[in-house]
C-alpha positions, 0 to 999 in steps of 0.5 A: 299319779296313779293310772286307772285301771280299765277293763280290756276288751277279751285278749287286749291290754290297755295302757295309760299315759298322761299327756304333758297338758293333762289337767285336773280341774274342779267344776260345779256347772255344766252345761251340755250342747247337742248337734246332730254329730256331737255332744259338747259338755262344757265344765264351769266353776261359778265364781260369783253368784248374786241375786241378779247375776252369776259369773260362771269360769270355763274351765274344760269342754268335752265333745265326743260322738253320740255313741261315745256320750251314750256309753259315757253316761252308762258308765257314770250313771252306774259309777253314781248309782255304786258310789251312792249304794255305798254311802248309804250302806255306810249311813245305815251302819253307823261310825266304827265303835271306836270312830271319833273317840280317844284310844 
């Protein structure tokens, strides 16, 4: 798996390694709990969903510092707000000339 790359403070390198319990998982609930110390952000999967009931699978909790969650939501609002700038200029320019037909 290709490392990520990460911009180092001025002057220092960072290095990346994986965990031999690293996971990759896919989620779509989350549920966000707040004490005065942490940030607990909780990742599901919903396995079932009826008109009186939803299961939801846990897959992962996170919990970080205030100051950590602030500067994670930073980084992911602006990786959002880049990612969709981007489709949206995409959109606008419409497919390749060649896109979706034979050659």
């Amino acid at each position: 798996m290709p490392k990520p790359k990460a911009k180092a403070p001025k002057g220092k390198v960072i290095e990346r390694t994986v965990d031999p319990n690293f996971t990759r998982f896919y989620c779509n609930t989350v549920q966000i709990e707040t004490t005065p110390l942490d940030f607990k952000i909780r990742f599901g999967d919903i396995d079932v969903a009826t008109a009186d009931k939803i299961v939801v699978r846990e897959v992962a909790t996170a919990s970080m510092s205030p100051q950590h969650a602030l500067s994670f939501a930073t980084v992911f609002k602006k990786s959002v707000d880049e990612y969709y700038a981007k489709a949206l200029a995409a959109a606008k320019k419409g497919p390749e000339p060649n896109e979706g037909k034979e050659t």
